[in-house]
Biopython code that builds the backbone (N, CA, C, O; Angstrom):
import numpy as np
from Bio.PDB.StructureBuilder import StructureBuilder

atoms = [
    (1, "UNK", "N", (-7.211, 0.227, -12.666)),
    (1, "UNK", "CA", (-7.463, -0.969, -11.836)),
    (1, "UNK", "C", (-7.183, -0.655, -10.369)),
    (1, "UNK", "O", (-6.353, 0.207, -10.081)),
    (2, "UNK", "N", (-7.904, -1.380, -9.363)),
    (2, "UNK", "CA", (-7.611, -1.018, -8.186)),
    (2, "UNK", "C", (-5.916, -1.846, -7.603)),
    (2, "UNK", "O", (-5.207, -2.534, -8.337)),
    (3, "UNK", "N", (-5.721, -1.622, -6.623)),
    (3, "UNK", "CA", (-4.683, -2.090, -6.156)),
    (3, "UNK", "C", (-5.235, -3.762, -5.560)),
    (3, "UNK", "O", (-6.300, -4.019, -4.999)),
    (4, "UNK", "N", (-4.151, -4.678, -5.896)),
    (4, "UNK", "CA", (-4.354, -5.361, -5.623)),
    (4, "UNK", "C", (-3.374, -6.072, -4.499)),
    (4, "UNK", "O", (-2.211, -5.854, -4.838)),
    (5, "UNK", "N", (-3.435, -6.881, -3.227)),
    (5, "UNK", "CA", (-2.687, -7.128, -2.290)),
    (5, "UNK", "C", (-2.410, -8.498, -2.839)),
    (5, "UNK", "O", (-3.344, -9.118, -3.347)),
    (6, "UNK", "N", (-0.468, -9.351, -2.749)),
    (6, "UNK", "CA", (-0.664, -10.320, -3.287)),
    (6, "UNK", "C", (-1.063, -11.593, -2.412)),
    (6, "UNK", "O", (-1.476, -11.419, -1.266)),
    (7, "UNK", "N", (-0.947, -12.778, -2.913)),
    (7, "UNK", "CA", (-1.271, -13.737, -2.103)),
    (7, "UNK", "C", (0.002, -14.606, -2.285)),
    (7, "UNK", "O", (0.345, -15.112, -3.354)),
    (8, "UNK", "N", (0.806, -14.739, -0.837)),
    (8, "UNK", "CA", (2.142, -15.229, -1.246)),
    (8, "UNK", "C", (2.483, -16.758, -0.942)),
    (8, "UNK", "O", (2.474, -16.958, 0.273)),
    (9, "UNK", "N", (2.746, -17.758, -1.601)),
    (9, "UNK", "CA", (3.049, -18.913, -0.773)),
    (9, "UNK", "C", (4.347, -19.445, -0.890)),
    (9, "UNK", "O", (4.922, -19.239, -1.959)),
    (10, "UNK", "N", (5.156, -20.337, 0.327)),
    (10, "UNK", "CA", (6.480, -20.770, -0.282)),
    (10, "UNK", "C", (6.376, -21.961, 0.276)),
    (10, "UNK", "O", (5.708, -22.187, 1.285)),
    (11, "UNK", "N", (7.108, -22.884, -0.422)),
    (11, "UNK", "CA", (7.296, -24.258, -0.978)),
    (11, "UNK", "C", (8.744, -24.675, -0.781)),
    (11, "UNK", "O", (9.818, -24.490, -1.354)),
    (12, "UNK", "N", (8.353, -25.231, 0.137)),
    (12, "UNK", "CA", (10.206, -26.174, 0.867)),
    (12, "UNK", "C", (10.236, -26.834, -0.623)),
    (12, "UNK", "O", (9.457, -26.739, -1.571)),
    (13, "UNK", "N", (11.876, -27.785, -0.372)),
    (13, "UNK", "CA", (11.955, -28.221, -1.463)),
    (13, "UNK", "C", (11.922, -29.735, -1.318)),
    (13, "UNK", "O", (12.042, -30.236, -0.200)),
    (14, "UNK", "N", (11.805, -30.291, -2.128)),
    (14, "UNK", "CA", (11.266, -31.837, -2.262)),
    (14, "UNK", "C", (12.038, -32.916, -2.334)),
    (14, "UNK", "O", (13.149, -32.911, -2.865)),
    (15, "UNK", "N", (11.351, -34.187, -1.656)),
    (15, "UNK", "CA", (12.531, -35.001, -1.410)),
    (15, "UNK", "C", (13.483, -35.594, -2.135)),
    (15, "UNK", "O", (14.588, -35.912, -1.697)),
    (16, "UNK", "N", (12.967, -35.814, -3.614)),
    (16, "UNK", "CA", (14.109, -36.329, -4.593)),
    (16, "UNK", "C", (15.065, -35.238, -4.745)),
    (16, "UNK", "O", (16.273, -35.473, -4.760)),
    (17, "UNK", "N", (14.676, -34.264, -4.838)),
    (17, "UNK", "CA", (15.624, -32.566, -4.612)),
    (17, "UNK", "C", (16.007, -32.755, -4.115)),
    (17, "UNK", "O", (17.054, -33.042, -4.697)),
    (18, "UNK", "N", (16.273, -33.057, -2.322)),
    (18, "UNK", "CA", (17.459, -33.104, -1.768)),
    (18, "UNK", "C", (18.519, -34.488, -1.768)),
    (18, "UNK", "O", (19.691, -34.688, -1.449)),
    (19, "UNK", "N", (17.567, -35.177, -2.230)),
    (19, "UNK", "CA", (18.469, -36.482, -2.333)),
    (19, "UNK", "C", (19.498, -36.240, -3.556)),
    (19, "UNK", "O", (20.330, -37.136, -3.699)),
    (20, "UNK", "N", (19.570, -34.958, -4.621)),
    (20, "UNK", "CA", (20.636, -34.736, -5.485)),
    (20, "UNK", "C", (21.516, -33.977, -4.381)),
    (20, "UNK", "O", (22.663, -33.673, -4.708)),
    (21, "UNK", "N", (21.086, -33.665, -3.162)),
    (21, "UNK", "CA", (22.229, -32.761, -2.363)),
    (21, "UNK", "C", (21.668, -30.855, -3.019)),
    (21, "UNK", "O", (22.072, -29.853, -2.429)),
    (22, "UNK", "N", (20.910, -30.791, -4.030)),
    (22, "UNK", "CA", (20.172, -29.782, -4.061)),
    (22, "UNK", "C", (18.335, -29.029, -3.197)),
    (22, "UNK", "O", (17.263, -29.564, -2.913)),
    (23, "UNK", "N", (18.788, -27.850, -3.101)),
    (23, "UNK", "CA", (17.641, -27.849, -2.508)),
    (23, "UNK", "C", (17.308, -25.949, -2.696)),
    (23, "UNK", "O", (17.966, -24.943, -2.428)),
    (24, "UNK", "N", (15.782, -26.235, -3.363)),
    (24, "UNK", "CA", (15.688, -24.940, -3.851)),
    (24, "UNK", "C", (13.911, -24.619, -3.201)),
    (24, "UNK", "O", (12.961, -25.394, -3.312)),
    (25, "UNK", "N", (13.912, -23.359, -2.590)),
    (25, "UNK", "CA", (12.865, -22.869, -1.944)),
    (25, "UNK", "C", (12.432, -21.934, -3.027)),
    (25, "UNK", "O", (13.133, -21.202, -3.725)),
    (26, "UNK", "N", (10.879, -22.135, -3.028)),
    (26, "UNK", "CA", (9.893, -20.987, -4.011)),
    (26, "UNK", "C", (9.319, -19.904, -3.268)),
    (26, "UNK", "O", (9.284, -19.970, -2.039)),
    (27, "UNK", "N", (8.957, -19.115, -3.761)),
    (27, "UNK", "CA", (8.015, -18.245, -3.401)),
    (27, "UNK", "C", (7.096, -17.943, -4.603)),
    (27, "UNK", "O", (7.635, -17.694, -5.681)),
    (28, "UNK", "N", (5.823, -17.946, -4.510)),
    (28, "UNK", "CA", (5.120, -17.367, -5.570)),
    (28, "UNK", "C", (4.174, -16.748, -5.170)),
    (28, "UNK", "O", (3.213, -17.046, -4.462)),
    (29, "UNK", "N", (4.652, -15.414, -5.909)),
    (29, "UNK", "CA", (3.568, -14.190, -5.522)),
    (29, "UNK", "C", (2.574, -13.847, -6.346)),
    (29, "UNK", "O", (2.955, -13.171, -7.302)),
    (30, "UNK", "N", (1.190, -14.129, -6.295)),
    (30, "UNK", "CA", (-0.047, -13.870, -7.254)),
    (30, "UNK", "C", (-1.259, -12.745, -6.658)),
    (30, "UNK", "O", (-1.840, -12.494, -5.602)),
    (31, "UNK", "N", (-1.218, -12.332, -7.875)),
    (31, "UNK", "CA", (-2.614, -11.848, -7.731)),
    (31, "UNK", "C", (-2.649, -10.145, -7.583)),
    (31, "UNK", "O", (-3.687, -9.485, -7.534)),
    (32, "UNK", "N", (-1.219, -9.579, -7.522)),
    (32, "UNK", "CA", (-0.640, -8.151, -7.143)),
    (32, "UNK", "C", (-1.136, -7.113, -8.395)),
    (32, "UNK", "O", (-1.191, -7.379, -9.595)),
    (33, "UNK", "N", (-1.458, -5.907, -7.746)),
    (33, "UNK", "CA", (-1.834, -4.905, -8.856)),
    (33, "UNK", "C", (-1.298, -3.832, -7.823)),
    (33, "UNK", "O", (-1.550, -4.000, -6.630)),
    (34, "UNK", "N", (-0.629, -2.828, -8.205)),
    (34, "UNK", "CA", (0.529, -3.146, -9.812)),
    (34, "UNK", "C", (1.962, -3.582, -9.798)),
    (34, "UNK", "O", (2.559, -3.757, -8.736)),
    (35, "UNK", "N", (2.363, -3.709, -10.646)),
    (35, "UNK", "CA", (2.885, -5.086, -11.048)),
    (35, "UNK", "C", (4.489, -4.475, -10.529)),
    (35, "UNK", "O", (5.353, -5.004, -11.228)),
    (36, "UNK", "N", (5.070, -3.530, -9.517)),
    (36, "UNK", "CA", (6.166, -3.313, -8.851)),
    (36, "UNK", "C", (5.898, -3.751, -7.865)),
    (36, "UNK", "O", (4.908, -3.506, -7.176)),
    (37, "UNK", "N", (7.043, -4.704, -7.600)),
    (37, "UNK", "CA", (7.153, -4.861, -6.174)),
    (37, "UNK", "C", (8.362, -5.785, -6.090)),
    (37, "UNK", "O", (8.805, -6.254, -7.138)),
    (38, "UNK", "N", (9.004, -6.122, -4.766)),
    (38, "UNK", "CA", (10.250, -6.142, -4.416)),
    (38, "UNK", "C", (10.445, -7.367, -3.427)),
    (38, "UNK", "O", (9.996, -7.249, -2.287)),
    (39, "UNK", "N", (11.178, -8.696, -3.852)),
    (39, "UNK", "CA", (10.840, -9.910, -2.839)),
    (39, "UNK", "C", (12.706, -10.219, -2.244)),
    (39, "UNK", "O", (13.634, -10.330, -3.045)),
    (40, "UNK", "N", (12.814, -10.273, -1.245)),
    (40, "UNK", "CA", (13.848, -10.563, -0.677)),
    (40, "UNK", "C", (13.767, -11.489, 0.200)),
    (40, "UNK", "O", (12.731, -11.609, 0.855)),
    (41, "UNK", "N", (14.890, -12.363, 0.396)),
    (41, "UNK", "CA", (15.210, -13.734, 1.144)),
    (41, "UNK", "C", (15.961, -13.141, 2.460)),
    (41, "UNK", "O", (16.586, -12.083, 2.538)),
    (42, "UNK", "N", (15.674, -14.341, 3.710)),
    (42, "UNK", "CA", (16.463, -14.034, 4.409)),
    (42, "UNK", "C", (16.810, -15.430, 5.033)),
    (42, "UNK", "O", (16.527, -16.406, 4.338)),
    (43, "UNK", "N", (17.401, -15.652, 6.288)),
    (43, "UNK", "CA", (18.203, -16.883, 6.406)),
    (43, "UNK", "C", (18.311, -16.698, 7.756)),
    (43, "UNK", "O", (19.313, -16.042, 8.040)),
    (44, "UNK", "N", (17.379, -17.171, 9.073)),
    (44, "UNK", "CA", (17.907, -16.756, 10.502)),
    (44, "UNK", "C", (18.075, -14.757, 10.500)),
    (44, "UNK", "O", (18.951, -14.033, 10.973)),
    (45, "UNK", "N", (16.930, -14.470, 9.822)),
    (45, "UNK", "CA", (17.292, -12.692, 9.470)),
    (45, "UNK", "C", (17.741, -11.732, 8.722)),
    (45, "UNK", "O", (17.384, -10.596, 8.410)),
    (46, "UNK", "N", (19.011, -12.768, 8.398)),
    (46, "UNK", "CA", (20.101, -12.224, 7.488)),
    (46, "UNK", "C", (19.825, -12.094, 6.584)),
    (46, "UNK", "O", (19.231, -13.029, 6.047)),
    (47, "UNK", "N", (20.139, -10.517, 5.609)),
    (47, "UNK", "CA", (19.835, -11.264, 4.040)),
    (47, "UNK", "C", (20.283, -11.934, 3.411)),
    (47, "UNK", "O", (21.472, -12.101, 3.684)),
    (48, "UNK", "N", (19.825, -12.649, 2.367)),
    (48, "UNK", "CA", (20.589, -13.590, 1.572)),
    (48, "UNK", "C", (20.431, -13.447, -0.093)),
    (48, "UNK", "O", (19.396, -13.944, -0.536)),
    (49, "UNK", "N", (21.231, -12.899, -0.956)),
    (49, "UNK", "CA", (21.386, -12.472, -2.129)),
    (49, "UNK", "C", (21.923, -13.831, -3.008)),
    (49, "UNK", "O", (21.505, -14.244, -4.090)),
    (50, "UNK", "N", (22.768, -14.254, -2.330)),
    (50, "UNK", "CA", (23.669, -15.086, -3.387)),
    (50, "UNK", "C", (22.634, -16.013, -3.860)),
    (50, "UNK", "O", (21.517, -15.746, -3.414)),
    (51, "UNK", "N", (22.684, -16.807, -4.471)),
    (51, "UNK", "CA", (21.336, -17.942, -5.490)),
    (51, "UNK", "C", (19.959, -17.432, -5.671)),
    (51, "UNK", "O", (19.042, -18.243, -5.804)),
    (52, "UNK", "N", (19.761, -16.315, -5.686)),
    (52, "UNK", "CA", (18.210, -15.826, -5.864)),
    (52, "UNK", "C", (17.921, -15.354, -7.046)),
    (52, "UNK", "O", (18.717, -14.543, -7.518)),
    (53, "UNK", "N", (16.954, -15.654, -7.681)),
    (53, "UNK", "CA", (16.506, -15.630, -9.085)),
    (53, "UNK", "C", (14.619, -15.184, -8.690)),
    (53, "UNK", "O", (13.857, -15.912, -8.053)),
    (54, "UNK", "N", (14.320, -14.006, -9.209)),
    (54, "UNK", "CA", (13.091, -13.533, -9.019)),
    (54, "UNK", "C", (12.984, -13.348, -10.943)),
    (54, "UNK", "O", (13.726, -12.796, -11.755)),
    (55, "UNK", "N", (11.294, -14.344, -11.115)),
    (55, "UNK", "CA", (10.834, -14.018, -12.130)),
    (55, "UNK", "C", (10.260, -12.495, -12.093)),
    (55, "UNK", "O", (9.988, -11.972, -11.012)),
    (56, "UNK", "N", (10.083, -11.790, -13.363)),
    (56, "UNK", "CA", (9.648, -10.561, -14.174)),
    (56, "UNK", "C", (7.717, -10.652, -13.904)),
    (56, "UNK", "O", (7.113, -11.617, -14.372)),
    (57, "UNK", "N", (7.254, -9.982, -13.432)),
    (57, "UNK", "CA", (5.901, -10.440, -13.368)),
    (57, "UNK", "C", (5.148, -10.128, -14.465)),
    (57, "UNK", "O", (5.173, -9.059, -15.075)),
    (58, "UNK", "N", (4.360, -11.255, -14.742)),
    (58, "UNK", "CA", (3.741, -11.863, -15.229)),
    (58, "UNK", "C", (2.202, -11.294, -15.292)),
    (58, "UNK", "O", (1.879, -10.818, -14.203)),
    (59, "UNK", "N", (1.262, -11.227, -16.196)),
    (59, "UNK", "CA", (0.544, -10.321, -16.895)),
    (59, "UNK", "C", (-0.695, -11.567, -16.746)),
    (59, "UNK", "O", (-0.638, -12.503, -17.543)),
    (60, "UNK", "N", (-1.864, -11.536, -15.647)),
    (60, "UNK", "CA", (-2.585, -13.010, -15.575)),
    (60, "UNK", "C", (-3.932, -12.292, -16.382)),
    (60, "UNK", "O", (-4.097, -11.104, -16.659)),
    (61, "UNK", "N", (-4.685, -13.282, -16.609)),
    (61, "UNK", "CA", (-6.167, -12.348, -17.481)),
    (61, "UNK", "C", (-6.532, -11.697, -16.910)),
    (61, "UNK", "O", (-6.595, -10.596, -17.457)),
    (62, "UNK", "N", (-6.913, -11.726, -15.857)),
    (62, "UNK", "CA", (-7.624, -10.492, -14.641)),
    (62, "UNK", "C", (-6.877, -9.550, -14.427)),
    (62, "UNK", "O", (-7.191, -9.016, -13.362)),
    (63, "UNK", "N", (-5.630, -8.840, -15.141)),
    (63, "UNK", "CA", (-4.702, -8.553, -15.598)),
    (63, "UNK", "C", (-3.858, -7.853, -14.289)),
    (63, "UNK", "O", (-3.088, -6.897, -14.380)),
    (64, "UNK", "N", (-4.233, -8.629, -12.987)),
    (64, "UNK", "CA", (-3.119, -8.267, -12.265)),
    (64, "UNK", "C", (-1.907, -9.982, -12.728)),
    (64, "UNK", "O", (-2.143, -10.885, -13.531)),
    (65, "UNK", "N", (-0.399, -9.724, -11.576)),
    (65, "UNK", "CA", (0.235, -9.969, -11.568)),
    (65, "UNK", "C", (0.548, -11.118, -11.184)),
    (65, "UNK", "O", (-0.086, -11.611, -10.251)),
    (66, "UNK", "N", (1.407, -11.704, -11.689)),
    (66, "UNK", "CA", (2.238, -12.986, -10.602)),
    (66, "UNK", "C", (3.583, -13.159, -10.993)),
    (66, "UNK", "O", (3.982, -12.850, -12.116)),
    (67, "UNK", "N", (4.279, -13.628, -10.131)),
    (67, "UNK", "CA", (5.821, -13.946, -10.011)),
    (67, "UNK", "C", (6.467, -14.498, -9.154)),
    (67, "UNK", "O", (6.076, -14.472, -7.987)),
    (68, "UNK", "N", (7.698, -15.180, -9.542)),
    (68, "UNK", "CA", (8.079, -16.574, -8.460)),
    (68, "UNK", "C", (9.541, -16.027, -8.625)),
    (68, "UNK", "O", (10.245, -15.494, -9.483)),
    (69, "UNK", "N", (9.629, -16.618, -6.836)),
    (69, "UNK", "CA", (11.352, -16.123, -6.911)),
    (69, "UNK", "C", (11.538, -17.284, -6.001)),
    (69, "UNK", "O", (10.753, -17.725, -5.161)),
    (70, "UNK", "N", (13.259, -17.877, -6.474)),
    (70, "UNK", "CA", (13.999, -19.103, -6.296)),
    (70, "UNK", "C", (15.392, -19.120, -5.264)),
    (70, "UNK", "O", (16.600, -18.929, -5.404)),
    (71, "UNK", "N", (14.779, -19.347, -4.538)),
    (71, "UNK", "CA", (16.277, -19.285, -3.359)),
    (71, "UNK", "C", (16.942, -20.845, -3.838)),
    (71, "UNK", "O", (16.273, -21.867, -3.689)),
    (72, "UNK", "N", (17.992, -20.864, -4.280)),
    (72, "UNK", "CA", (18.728, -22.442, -4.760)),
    (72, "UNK", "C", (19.974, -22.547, -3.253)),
    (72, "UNK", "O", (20.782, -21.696, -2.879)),
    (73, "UNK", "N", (19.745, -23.634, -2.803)),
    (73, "UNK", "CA", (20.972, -23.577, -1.738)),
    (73, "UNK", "C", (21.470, -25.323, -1.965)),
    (73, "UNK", "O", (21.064, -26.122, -2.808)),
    (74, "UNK", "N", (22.156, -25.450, -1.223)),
    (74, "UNK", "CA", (22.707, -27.124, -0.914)),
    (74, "UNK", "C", (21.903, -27.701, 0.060)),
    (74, "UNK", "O", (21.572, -26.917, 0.950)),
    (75, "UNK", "N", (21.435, -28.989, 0.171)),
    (75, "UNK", "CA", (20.926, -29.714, 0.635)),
    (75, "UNK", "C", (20.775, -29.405, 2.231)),
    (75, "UNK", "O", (19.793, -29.443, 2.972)),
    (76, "UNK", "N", (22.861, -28.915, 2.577)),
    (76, "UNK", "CA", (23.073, -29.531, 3.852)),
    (76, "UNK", "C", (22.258, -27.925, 4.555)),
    (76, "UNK", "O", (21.567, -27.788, 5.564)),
    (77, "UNK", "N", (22.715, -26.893, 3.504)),
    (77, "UNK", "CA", (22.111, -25.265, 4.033)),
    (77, "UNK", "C", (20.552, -25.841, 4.195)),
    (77, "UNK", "O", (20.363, -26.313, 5.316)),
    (78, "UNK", "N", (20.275, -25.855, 3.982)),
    (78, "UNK", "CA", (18.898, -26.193, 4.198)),
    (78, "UNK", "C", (18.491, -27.283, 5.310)),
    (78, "UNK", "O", (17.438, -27.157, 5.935)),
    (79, "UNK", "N", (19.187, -28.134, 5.484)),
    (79, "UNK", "CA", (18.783, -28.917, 6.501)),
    (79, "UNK", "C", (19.828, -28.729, 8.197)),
    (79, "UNK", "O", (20.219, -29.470, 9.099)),
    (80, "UNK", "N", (19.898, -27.303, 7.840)),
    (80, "UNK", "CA", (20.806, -27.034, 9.114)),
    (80, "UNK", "C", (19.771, -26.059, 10.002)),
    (80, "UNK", "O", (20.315, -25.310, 10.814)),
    (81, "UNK", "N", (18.566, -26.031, 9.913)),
    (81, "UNK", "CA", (18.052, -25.681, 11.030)),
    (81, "UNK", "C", (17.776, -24.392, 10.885)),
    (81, "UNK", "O", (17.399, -23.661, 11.801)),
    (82, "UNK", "N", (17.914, -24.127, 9.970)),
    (82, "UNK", "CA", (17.752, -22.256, 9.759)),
    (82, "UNK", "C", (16.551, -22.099, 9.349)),
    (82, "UNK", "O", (15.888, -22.970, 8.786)),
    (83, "UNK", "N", (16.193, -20.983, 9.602)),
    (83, "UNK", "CA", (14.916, -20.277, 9.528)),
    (83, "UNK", "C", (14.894, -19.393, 8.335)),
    (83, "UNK", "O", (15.064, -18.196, 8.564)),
    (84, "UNK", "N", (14.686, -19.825, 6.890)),
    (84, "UNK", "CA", (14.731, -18.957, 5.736)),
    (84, "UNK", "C", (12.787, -18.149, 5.776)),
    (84, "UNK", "O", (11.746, -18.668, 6.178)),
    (85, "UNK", "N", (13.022, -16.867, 5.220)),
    (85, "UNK", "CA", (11.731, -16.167, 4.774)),
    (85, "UNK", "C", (11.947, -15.564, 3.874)),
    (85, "UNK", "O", (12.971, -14.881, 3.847)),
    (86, "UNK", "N", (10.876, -15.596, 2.568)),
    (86, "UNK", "CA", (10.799, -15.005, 1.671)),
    (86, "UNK", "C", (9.691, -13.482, 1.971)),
    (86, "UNK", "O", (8.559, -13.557, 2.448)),
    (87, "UNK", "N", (10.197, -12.544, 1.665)),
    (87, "UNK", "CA", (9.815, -11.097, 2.212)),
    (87, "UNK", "C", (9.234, -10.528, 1.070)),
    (87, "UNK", "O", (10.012, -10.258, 0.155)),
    (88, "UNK", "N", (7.865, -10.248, 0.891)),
    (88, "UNK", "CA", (7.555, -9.536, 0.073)),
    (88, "UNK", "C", (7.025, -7.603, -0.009)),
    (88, "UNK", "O", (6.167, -7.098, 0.716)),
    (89, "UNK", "N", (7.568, -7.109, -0.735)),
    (89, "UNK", "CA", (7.325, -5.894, -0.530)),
    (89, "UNK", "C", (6.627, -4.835, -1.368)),
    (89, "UNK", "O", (7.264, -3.997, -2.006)),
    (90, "UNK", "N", (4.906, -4.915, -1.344)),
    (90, "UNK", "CA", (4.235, -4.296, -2.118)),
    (90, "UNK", "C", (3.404, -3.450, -2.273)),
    (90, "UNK", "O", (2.279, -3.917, -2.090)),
    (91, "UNK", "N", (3.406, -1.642, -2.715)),
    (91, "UNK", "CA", (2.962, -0.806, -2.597)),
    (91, "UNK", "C", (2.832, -0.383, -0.859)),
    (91, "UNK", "O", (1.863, 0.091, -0.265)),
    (92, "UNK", "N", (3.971, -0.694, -0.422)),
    (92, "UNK", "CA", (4.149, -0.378, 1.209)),
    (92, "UNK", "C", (3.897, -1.101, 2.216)),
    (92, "UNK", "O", (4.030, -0.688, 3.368)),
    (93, "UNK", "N", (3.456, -2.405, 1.881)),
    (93, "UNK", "CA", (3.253, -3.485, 2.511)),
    (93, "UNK", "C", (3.913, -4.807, 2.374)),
    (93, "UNK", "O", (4.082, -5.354, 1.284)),
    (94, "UNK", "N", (4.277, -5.299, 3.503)),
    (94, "UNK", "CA", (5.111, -6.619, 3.554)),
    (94, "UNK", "C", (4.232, -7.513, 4.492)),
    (94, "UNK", "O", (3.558, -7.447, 5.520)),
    (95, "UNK", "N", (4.910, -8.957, 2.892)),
    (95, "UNK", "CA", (3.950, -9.718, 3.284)),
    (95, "UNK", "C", (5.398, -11.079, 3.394)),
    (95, "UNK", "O", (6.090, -11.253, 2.391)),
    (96, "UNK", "N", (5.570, -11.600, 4.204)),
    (96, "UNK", "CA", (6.292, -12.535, 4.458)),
    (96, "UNK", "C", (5.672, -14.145, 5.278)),
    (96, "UNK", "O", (4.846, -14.395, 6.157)),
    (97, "UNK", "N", (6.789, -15.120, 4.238)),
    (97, "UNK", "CA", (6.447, -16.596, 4.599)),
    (97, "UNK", "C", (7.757, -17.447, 4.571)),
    (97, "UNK", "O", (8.587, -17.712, 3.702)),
    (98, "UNK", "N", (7.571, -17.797, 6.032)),
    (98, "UNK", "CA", (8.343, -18.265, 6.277)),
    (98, "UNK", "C", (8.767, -19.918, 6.068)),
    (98, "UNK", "O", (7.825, -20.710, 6.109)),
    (99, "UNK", "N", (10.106, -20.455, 5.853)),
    (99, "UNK", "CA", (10.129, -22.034, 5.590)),
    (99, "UNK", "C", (11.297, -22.481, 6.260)),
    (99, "UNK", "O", (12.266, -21.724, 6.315)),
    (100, "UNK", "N", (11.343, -23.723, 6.828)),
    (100, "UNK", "CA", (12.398, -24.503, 8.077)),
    (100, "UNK", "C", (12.145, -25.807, 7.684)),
    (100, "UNK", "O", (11.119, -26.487, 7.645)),
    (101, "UNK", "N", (13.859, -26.099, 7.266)),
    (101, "UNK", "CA", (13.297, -28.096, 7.488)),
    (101, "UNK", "C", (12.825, -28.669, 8.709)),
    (101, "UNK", "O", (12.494, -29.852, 8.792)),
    (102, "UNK", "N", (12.786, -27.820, 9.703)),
    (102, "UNK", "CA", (11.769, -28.714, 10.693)),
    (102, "UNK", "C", (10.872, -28.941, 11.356)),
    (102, "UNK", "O", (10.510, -29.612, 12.322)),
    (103, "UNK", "N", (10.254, -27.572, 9.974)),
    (103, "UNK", "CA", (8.690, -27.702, 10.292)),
    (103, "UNK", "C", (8.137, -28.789, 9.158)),
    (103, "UNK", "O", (8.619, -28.791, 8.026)),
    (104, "UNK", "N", (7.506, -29.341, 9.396)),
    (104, "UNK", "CA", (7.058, -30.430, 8.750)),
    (104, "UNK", "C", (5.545, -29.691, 8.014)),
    (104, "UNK", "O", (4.535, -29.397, 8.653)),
    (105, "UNK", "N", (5.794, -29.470, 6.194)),
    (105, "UNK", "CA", (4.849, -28.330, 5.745)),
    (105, "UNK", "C", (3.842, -29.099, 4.847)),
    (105, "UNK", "O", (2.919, -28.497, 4.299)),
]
sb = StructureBuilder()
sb.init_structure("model")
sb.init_model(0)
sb.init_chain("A")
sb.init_seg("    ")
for serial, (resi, resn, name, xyz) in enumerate(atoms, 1):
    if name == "N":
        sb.init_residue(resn, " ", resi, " ")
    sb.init_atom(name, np.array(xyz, "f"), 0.0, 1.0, " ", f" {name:<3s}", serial, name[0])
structure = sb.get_structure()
């Protein structure tokens, strides 16, 4: 199969979500051939490890890839103005998207 480049999108989190005082950012990466590759969070730059949960990718009929990874933070982290990006890193290429509560998405 040829290589495939993914198509990445991320997804602030939603308003009944933060009204529990939770607040969890997506990333979902589709469409990648082959199926290694490497997604990291960051926060104003920084990395950020602690609450991140990256799904195992996923095997679609066209038999490239997809996979979603979960930055979980608190309400207030999230509504403090920071600049989180989910970084994707595949077959030597990075593809990053960025999310801010005050961009209105």
């Amino acid at each position: 199969l040829p290589k495939a480049s993914p198509m990445v999108t991320a997804f602030a989190p939603s308003k009944p979500e933060l009204e529990t005082k939770k607040a969890t950012l997506v990333c979902v990466i589709n469409g990648f051939y082959p199926s290694t590759m490497d997604v990291a969070w960051t926060k104003n730059g920084s990395p950020v490890t602690q609450g991140v949960m990256t799904s195992p990718p996923v095997r679609q009929s066209d038999n490239k890839y997809t996979a979603s990874s979960y930055l979980s933070l608190s309400a207030d982290q999230w509504l403090s103005d920071s600049l989180y990006s989910c970084k994707v890193t595949h077959e030597g290429q990075v593809f990053q998207k960025e999310l801010s509560s005050t961009q209105c998405i």
